[in-house]
N, C-alpha and C positions, 0 to 999 in steps of 0.2 A: 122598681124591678123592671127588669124588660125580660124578652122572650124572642129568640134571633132566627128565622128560618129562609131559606134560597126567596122565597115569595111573601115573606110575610116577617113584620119586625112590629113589635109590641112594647111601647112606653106605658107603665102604668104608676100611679099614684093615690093615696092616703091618706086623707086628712086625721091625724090622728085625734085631733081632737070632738071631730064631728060626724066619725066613721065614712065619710065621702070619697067616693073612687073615682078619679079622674082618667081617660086612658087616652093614646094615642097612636096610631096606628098608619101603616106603609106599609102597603101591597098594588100592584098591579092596578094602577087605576083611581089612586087613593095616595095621594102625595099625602108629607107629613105635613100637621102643622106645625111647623117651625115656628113661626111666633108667641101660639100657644106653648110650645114646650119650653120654649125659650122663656117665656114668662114665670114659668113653674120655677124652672131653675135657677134666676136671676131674682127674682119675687124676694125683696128685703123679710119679709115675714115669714117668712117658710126657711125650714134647717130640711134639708132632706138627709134620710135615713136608710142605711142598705146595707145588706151583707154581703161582702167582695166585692162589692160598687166602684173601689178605685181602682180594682184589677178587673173588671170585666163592664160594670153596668155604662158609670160614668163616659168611657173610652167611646162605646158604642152609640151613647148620646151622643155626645160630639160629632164623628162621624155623621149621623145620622141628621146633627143641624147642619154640615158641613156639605150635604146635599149626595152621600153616598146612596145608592140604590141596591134592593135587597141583595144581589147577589152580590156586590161589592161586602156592603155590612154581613153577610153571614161570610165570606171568604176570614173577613177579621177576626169575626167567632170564633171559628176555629184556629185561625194562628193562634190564638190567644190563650185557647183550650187546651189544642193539640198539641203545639209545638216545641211546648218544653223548655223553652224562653223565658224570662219573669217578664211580663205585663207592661212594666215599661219598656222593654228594649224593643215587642211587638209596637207599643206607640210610637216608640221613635223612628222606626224604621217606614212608616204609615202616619209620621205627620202628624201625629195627634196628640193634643197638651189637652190637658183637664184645665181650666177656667179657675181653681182654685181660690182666685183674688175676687173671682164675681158668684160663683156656688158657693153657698154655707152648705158643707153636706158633712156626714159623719158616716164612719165605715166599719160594723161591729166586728166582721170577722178577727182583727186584732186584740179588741177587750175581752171579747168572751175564752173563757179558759180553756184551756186547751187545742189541740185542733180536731174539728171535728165540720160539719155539711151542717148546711141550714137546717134541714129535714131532724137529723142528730140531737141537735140543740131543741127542736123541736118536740122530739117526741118523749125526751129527758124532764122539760118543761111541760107536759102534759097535753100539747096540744092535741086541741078534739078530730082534725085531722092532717095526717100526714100521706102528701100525695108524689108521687112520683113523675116525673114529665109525661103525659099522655098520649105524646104523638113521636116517634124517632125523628132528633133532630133533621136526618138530611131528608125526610118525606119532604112532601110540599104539599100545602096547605089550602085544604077548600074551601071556598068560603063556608061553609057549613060548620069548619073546622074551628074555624075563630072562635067562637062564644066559650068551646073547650080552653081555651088556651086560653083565654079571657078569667075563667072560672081560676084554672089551676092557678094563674099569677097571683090572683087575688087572697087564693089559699096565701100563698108563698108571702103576701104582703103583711098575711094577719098572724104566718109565724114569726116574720122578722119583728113586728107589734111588740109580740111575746117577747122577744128575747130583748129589746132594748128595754120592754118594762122590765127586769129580770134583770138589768144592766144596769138600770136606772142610778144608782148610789156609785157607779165605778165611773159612770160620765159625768156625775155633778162634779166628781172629784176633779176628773179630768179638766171640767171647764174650767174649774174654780183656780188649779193650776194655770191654765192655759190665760188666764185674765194677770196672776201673779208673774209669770215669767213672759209675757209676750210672744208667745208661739203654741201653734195649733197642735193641741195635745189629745183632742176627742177621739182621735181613731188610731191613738197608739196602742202597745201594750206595755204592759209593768218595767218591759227588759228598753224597749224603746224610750220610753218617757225619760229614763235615768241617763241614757247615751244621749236624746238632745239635751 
């Protein structure tokens, strides 16, 4: 998950296996590590997992290994957000391709039914909390401010958890396709998978 602000941008991660939270971070004074992040994302062993990741998280990654600087990366946010565009045409227009051939990632917002916000899915599936952004996106960010933002992603980490356990039996399917036919089927939906 990430968390995008004028002075402040938020890489965070999950080991789901072992509950471990990895984060990364770029603000004022505080270059990213890119190697590290790079490593997370390229790491043969690791699938990463997100909701809206190919419309929002993943893009901002790139960018962000690609040496943009915060007010650059939140300018992207919100094209992205705001502008009414679908998500690739914001990429294209800004240079940025997703890695796909070197990231294993998967992207729930298309398997899970319906359309509905992480938080949605969330509070359907029981989770113990559901939290709302803390800070307005275009504030900017104290350092004081970090550890909040730090907290909430990490909520938003352990609801996506949720929903991929909860998904679990629609992804086996998908992989188990995606091995049969030769094409990445994990982050389609039902209507998609039949059209590739």
């Amino acid at each position: 998950d990430t968390e995008c602000y004028k002075d402040y941008f938020l890489i965070m991660f999950k080991d789901t296996e072992t509950g471990n939270i990895q984060y990364f971070e770029l603000f004022p004074g505080q270059p990213l590590d890119v190697k590290g992040v790079s490593g997370m994302m390229t790491n043969p062993y690791y699938t990463t997992i997100g909701f809206n990741s190919l419309s929002y998280d993943l893009p901002l990654i790139v960018a962000a290994l690609e040496g943009w600087d915060n007010a650059h990366l939140k300018k992207f946010s919100d094209s992205i957000i705001k502008s009414n565009k679908p998500s690739w045409s914001v990429c294209k227009n800004n240079n940025i391709r997703i890695p796909l051939d070197k990231w294993d990632t998967i992207d729930l917002i298309a398997v899970a039914p319906g359309i509905a916000s992480l938080k949605l899915y969330g509070a359907r599936l029981g989770a113990p909390r559901i939290q709302d952004l803390p800070i307005d996106p275009d504030d900017s960010i104290a350092p004081e401010q970090r550890e909040e933002l730090r907290t909430y992603c990490k909520n938003d980490l352990s609801t996506t958890e949720m929903l991929y356990e909860a998904l679990r039996p629609q992804i086996d399917l998908r992989i188990s396709m995606s091995e049969q036919y030769g094409i990445d089927l994990r982050s389609k939906s039902d209507a998609q998978i039949a059209e590739a």
